[in-house]
C-alpha positions as a Markdown table, in Angstrom:
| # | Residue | x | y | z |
|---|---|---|---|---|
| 1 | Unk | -42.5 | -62.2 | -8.3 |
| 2 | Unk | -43.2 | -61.9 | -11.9 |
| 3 | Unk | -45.2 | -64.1 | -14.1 |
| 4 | Unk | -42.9 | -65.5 | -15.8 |
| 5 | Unk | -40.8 | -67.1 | -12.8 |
| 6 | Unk | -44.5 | -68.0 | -11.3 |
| 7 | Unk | -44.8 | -69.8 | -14.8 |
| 8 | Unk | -41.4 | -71.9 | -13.8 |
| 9 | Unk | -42.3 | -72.5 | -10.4 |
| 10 | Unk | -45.5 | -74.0 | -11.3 |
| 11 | Unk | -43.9 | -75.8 | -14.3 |
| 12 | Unk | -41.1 | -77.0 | -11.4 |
| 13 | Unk | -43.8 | -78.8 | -9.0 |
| 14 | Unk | -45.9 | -80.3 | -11.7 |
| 15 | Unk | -43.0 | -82.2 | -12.8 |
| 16 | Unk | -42.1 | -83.0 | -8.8 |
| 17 | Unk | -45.4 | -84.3 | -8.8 |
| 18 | Unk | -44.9 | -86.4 | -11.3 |
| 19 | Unk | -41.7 | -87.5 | -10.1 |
| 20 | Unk | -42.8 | -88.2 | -6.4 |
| 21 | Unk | -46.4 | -89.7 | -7.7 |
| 22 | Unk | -46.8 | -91.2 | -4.0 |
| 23 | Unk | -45.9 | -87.7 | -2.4 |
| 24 | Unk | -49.0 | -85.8 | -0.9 |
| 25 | Unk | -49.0 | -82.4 | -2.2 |
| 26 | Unk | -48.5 | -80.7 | 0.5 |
| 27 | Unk | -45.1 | -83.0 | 1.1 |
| 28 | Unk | -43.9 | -81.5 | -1.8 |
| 29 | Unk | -41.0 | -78.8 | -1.6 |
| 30 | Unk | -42.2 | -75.4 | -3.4 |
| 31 | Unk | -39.5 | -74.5 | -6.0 |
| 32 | Unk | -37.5 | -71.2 | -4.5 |
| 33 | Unk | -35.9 | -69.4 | -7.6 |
| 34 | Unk | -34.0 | -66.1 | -7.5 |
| 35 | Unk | -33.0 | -64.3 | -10.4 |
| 36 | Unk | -31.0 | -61.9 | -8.0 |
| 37 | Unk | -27.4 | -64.0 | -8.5 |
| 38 | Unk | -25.3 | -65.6 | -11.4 |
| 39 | Unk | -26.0 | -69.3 | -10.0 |
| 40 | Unk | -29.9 | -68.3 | -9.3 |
| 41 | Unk | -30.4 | -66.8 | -13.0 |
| 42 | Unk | -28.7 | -70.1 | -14.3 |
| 43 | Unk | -30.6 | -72.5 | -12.6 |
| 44 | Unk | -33.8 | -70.8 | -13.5 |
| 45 | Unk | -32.3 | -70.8 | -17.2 |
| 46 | Unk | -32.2 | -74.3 | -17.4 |
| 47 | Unk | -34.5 | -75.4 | -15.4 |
| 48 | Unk | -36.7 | -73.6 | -17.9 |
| 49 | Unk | -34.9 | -75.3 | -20.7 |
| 50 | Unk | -35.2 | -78.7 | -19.6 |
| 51 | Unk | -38.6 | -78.7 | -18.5 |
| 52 | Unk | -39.5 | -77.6 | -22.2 |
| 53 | Unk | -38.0 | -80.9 | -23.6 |
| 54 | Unk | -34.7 | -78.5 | -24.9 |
| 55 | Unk | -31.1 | -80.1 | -24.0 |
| 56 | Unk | -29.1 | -77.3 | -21.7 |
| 57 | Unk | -26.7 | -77.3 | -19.2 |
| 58 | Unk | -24.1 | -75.4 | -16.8 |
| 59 | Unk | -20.4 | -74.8 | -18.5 |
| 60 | Unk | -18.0 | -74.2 | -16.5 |
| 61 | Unk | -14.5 | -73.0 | -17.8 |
| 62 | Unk | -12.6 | -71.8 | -14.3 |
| 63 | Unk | -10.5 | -74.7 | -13.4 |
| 64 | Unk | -10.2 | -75.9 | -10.2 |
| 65 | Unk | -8.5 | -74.6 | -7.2 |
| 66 | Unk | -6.0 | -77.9 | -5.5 |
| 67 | Unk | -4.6 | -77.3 | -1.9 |
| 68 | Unk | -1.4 | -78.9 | -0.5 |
| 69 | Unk | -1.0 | -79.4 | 2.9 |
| 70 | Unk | 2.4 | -79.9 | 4.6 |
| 71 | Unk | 4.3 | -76.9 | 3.3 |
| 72 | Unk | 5.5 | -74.7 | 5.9 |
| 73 | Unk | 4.2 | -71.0 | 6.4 |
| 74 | Unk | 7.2 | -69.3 | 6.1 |
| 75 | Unk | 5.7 | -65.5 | 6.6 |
| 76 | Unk | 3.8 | -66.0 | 9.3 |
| 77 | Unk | 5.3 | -69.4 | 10.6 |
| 78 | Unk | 1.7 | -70.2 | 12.4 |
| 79 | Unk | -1.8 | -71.9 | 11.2 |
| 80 | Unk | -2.6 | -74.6 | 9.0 |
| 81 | Unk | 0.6 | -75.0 | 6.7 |
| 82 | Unk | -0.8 | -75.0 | 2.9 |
| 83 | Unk | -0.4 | -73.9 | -0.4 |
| 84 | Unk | -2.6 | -73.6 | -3.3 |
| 85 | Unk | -1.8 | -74.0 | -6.6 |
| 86 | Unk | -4.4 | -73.9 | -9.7 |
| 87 | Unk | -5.1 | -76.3 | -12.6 |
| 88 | Unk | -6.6 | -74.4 | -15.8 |
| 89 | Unk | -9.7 | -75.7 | -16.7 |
| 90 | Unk | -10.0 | -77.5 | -20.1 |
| 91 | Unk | -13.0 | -75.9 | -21.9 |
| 92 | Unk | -12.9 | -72.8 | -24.7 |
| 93 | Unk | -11.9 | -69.8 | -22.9 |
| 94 | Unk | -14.7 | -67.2 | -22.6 |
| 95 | Unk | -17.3 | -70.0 | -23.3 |
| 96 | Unk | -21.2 | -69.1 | -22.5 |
| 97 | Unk | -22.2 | -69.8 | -19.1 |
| 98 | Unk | -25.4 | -72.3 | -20.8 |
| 99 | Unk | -25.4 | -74.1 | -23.8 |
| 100 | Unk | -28.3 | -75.3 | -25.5 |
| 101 | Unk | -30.2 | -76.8 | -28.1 |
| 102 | Unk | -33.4 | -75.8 | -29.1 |
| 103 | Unk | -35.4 | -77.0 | -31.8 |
| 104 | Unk | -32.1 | -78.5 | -33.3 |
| 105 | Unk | -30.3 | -75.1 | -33.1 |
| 106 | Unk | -27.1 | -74.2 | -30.8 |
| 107 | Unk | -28.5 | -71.6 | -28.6 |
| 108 | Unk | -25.9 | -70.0 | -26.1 |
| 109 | Unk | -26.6 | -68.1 | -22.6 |
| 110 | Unk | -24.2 | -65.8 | -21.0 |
| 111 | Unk | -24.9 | -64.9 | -17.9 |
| 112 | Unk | -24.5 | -61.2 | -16.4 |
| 113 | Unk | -25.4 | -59.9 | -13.1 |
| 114 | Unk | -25.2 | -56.3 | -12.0 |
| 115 | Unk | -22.6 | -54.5 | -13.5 |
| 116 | Unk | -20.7 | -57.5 | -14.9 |
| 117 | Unk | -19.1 | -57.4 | -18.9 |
| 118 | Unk | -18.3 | -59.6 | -21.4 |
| 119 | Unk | -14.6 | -60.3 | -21.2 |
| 120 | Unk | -12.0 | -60.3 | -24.0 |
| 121 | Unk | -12.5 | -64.1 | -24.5 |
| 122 | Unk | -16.3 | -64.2 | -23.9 |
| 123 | Unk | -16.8 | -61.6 | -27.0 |
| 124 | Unk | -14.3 | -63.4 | -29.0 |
| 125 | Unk | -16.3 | -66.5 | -28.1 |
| 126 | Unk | -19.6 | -65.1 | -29.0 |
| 127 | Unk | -18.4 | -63.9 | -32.2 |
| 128 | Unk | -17.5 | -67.8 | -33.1 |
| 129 | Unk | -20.7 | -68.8 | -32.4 |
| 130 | Unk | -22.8 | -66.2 | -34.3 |
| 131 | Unk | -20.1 | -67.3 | -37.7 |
| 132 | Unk | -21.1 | -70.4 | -36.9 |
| 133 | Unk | -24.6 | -69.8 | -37.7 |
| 134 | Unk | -25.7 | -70.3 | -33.6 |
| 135 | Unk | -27.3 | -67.8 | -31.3 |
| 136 | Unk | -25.7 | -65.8 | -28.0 |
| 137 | Unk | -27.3 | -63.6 | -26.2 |
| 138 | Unk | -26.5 | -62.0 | -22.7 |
| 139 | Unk | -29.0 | -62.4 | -20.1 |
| 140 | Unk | -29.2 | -59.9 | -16.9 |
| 141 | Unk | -32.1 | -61.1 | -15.4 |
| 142 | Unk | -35.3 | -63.9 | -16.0 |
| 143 | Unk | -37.4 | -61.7 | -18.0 |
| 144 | Unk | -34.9 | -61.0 | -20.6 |
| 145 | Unk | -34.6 | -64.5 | -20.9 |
| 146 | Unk | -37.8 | -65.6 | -20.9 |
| 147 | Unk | -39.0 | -62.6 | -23.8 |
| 148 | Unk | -36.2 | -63.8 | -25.8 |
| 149 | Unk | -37.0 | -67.5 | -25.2 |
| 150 | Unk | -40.4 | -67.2 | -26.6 |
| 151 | Unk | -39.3 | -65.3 | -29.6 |
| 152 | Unk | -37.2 | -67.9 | -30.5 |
| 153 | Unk | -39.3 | -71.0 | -30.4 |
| 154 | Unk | -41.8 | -68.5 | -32.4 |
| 155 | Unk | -39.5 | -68.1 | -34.9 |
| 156 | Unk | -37.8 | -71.0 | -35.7 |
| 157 | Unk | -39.3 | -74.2 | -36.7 |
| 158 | Unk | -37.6 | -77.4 | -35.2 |
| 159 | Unk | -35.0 | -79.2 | -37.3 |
| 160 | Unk | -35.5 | -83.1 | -38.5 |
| 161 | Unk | -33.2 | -84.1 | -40.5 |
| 162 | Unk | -34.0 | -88.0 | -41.8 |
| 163 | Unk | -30.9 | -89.9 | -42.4 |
């Protein structure tokens, strides 16, 4: 494991400890992270994130899946009768797998595992932002993230704006 995920994991049980104040060590759970899927990359992201004191969470844009029962399998005419139909989701297409805020400034995350691309939508999506004056950046794996997480809170100086 590299330092920098053995820098979340201890970050992760210190605040269990402080959450579960009565909890003998031992009694705690060790945090497990994997950087090795889309969903383990992401937790670790914001995980990170949030026990920095920076807002972030999960988008998700797919829509959701609904299943009917009662409709008769005509093909086959045997099993569980059913049909699926989809309902779109209601976020941006193409919109970054985390958004967050650090130091007052819109930061977004776009996961990619493997051999995975941006699509159409996710480019067009990233090219908003940047306009917008926020930062994108693809991640592949925890590293990456973490190098290009410490740049940034070495580089920009948080925002207070006094209304």
């Amino acid at each position: 494991m590299s330092k920098h995920k053995d820098k979340l994991k201890a970050l992760k049980f210190e605040s269990l400890k402080l959450k579960y104040p009565n909890f003998p060590e031992h009694a705690i759970p060790v945090p497990v992270y994997s950087d090795k899927t889309a969903n383990g990359l992401t937790t670790m992201v914001i995980d990170w994130l949030q026990l920095n004191k920076h807002q972030a969470e999960r988008v998700n844009t797919m829509g959701t899946a609904r299943v009917e029962k009662g409709i008769k399998d005509e093909v086959f005419n045997r099993g569980t009768p059913t049909k699926i139909t989809w309902t779109p989701g209601g976020g941006t297409k193409g919109s970054a797998d985390i958004h967050s805020t650090i130091h007052g400034y819109s930061v977004k995350w776009e996961v990619k595992i493997a051999k995975d691309r941006q699509s159409d939508y996710q480019k067009k999506y990233e090219n908003d932002v940047k306009a917008a004056g926020g930062l994108y950046f693809i991640i592949k794996d925890f590293d990456q993230f973490y190098e290009i997480y410490q740049k940034i809170v070495e580089k920009l100086k948080p925002i207070i704006l006094d209304f």
